[in-house]
C-alpha positions in Angstrom: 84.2 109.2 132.7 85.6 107.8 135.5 90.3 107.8 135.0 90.6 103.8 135.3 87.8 103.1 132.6 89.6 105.6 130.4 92.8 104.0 131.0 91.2 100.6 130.1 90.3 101.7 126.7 93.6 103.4 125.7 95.5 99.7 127.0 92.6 97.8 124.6 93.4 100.6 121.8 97.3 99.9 122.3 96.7 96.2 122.4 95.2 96.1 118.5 97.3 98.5 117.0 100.8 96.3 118.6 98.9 93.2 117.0 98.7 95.1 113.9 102.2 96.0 114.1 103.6 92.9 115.1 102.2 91.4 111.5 103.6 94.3 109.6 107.1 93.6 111.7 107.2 89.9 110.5 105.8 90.8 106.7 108.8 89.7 104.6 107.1 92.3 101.9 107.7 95.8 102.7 105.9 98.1 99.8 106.0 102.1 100.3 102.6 102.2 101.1 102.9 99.2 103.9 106.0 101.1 105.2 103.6 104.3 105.7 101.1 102.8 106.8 103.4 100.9 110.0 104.7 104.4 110.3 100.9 105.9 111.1 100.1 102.5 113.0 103.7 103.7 115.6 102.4 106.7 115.6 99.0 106.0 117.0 100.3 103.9 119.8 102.8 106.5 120.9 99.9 109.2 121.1 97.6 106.4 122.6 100.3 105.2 125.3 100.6 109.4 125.9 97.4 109.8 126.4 97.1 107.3 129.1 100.3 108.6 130.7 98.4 111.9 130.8 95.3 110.4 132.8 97.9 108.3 135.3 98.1 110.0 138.7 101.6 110.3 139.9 102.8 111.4 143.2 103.3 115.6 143.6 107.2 115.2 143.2 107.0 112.9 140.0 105.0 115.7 138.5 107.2 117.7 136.8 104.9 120.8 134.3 107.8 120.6 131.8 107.4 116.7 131.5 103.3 117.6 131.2 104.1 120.8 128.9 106.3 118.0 126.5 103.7 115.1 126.8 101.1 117.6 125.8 103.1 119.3 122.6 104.3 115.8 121.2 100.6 114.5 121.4 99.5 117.6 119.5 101.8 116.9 117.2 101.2 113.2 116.3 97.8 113.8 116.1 98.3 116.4 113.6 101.0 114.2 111.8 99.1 110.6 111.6 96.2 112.5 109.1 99.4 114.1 106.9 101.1 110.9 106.9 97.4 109.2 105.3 97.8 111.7 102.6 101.5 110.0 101.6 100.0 106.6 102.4 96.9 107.5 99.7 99.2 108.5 97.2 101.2 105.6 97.3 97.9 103.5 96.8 96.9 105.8 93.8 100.0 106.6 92.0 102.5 103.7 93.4 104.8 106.3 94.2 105.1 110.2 96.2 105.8 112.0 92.7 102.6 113.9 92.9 103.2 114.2 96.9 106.5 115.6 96.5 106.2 118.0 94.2 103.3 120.3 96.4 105.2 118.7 99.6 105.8 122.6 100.5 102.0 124.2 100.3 100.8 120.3 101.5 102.9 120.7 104.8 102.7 124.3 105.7 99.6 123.8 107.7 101.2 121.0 109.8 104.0 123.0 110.7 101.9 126.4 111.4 99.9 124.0 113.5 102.4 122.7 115.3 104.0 125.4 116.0 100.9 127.2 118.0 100.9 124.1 120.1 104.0 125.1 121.2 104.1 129.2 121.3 100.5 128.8 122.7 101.4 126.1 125.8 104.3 127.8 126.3 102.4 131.4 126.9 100.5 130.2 129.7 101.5 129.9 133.2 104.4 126.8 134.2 101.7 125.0 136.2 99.3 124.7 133.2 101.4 124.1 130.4 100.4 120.2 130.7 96.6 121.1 130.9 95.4 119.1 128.2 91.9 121.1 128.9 92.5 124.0 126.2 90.1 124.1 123.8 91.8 126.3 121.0 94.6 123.8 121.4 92.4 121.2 120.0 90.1 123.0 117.9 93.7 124.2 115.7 94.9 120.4 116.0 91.4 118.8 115.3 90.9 121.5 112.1 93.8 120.4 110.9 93.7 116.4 110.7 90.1 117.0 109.2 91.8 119.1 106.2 94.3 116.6 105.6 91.8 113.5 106.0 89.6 115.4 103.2 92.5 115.9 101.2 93.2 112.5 100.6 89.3 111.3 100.2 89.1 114.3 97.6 92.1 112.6 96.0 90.7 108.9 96.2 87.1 110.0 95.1 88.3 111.7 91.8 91.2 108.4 91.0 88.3 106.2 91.6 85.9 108.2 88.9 88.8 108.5 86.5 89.5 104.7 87.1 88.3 102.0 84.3 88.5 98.6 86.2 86.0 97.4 88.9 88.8 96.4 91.3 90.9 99.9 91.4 87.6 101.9 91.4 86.2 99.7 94.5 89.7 100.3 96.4 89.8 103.8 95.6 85.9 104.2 96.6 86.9 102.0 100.0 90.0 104.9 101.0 87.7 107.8 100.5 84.9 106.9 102.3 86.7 104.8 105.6 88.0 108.2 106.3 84.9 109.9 106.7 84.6 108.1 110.0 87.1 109.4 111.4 86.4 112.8 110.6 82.8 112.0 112.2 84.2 110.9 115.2 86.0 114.3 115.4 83.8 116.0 115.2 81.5 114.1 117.4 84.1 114.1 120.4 84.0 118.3 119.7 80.2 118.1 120.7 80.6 115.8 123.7 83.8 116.9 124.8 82.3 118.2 128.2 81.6 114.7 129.0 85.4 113.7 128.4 84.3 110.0 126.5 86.9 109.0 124.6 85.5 108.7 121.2 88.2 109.5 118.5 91.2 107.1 119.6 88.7 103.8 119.6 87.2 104.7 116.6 90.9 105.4 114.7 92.2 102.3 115.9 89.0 100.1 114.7 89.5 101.6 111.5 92.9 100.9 111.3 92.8 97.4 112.1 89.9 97.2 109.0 91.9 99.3 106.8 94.8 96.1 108.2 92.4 93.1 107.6 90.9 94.6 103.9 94.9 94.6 102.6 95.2 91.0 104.1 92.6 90.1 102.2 93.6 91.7 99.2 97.1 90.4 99.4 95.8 86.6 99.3 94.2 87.6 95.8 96.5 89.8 94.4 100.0 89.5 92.8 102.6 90.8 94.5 105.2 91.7 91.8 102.4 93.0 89.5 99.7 94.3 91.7 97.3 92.5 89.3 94.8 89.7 90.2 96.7 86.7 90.8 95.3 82.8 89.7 93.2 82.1 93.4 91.6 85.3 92.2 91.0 84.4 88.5 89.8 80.9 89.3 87.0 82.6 91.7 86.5 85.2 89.1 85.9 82.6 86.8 83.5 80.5 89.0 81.4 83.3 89.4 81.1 84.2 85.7 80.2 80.8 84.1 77.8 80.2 86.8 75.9 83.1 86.4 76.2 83.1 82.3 73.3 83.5 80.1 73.2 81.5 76.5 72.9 85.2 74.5 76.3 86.3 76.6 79.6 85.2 75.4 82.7 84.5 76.6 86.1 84.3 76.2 89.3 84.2 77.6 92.7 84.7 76.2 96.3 83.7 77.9 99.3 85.9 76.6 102.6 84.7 77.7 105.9 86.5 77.3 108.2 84.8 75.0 112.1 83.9 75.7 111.8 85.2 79.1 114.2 82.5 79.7 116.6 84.1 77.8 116.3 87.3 78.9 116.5 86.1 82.4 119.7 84.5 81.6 121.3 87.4 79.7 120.0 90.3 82.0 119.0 88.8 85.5 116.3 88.4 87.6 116.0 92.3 88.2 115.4 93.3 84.5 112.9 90.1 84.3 110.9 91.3 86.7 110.9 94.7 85.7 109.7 93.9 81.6 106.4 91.5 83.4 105.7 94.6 85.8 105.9 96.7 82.3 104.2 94.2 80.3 101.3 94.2 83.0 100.8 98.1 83.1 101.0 97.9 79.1 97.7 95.3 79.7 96.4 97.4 82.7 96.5 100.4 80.4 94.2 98.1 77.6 91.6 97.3 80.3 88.7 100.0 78.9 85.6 98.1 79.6 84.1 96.8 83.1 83.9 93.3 80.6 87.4 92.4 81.3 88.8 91.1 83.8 93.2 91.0 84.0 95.1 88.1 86.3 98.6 87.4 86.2 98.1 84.0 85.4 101.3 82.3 85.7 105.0 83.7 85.8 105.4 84.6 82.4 101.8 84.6 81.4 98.7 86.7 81.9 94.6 86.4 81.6 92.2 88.4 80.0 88.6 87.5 80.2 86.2 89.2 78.2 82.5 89.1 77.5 81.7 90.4 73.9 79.2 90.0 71.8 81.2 88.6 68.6 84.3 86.8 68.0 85.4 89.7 66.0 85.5 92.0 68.7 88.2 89.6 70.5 90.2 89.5 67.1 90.1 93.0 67.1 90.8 93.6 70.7 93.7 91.2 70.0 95.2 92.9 67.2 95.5 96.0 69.4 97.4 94.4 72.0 100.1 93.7 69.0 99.7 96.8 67.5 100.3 98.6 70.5 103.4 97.0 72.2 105.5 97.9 69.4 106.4 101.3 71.7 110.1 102.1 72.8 108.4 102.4 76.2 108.0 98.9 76.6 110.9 97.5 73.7 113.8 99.1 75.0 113.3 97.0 78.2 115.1 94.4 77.2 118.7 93.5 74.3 115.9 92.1 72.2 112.0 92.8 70.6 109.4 92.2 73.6 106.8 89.7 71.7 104.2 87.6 73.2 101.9 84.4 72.0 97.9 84.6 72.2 96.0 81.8 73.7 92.1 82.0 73.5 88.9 80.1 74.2 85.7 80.4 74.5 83.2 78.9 77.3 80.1 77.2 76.7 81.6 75.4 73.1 81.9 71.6 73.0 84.2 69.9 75.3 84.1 73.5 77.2 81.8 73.2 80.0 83.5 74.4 83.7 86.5 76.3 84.4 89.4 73.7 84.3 88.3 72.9 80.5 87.9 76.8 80.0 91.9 77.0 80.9 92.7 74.1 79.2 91.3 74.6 75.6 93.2 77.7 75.8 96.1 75.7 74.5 94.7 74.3 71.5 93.5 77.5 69.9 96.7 80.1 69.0 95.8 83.8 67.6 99.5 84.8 68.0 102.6 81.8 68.0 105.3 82.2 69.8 108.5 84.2 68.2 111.4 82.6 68.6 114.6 84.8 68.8 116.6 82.9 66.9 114.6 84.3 64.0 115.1 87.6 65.0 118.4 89.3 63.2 119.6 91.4 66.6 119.5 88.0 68.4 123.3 87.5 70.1 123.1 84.1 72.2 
């Protein structure tokens, strides 16, 4: 292929991903995994701008082989960084933190470093006026090898969260990271096959999935909550919609609204911070509770969170309910805040009288307690 056409797609490729980056660069939230993923983003449009510096023809005293022998290394390297950096990015995702990442980070990053080191012993062996050929096909065999370990490495790791993972929306996000991968690796190994004819094949196809991977996060930012990482309202409202239209008179269902109680209080004895920290707690406690693909969990409102649930008695809601009070009595959870974490239980249930679409399904939540509110004042620790 022709220089000028291949020039044309690495300025298209660079285009998207500075779009991409320009959105990250304004996003006023800056999660670890959105900071990784802006990292692999920069370093895809240093290796693409590279690349097309490579295929520019300057004059015979502008081209210096040590300038081509660096180009060539640092291009090696990125490309064998970006799939290592994916692994910290899935982790992140997974585990909401680099715990697991950290602890192997030795036996995890030996292979970048071997690699990345035969770039440079093996350039540097040859002869000064071909240490910028970019035409070495052990070169890229080694680099290539490489970025299709670490790319496996983190579908391996998706694939088994998302079989180990209870609820429909963390199993379909886990399921969506370990297969978006595998086109990558396909275009790898397809651009191994065809590399005679020089078509550019892996950069374009990176970069489209990148800007997916970009959009699909968009997406799920509009119907998730960002302190929690649960479903926020807009999603439980749709979630909602879609259940009671589709609902059958043998299926039942219910919802319950649990709300915090004397957040107000804690706010103004501890701060913001600490508030924020026991409704993060509070939702993993609830996340943790989720063992059935017949519940559905929304942070509801600032203090207060959903559960819908389809079961076949009311008994089974009691029961489930009685868990959830059972359960929270855990130092994990209490020794969050000066006083007892306690919560009230709302519930309803759709389809009864005066219970016929979504905004009375919300509503008549409030006129039917399991749980009342506890008040500190009648707790003996409580110091205004």
């Amino acid at each position: 292929m022709h220089n000028i056409a291949l020039i044309e797609i690495g300025i298209c490729c660079s285009a998207i991903l500075l779009l991409v980056l320009y959105q990250y660069s304004i996003s006023l939230l800056q999660f670890p995994e959105e900071r990784t993923f802006k990292k692999i983003l920069f370093l895809m449009l240093a290796e693409t701008v590279l690349d097309i510096t490579s295929k520019l023809q300057f004059p015979e005293r502008f081209s210096n082989p040590d300038v081509k022998y660096v180009v060539v290394v640092f291009t090696a390297a990125i490309t064998q960084f970006i799939p290592y950096l994916w692994n910290l990015f899935i982790h992140y995702k997974i585990y909401g933190s680099a715990y697991h990442f950290r602890k192997y980070s030795i036996p995890i990053t030996i292979p970048l470093v071997m690699g990345i080191l035969y770039c440079v012993t093996r350039l540097y062996q040859l002869q000064p006026s071909h240490r910028g050929d970019y035409n070495i096909p052990e070169l890229w065999t080694i680099t290539n090898s490489i970025s299709i370990f670490y790319i496996t490495m983190a579908s391996v790791i998706s694939f088994r969260s998302a079989h180990r993972n209870n609820t429909k929306t963390g199993w379909r996000q886990e399921q969506y990271f370990c297969w978006i991968m595998v086109i990558p690796v396909i275009a790898i190994l397809v651009q191994i096959a065809l590399q005679r004819l020089e078509i550019p094949i892996v950069t374009p196809v990176i970069t489209l999935v990148l800007l997916h991977i970009h959009i699909s996060q968009q997406n799920m930012l509009i119907t998730m909550d960002q302190l929690t990482g649960l479903n926020n309202e807009r999603r439980l409202n749709s979630y909602l919609r879609d259940k009671t239209a589709d609902l059958t008179s043998e299926q039942r269902l219910f919802l319950l609204t649990i709300t915090l109680d004397n957040m107000r209080h804690i706010r103004r004895k501890c701060g913001k911070k600490k508030t924020e920290e026991i409704i993060v707690a509070f939702a993993n406690f609830l996340r943790a509770r989720m063992t059935s693909d017949n519940m559905f969990l929304a942070h509801y409102q600032k203090h207060s969170f959903a559960i819908v649930l389809e079961k076949k008695t009311w008994n089974d809601v009691e029961s489930f309910c009685n868990l959830l009070v059972s359960t929270s009595k855990t130092p994990k959870l209490q020794d969050l805040a000066p006083w007892p974490i306690t919560f009230s239980i709302n519930y309803s249930e759709f389809g009864k009288p005066g219970v016929n679409n979504v905004i009375e399904f919300l509503d008549d939540t409030k006129n039917n307690c399991f749980k009342p509110t506890t008040s500190l004042y009648a707790q003996n620790n409580f110091e205004p």
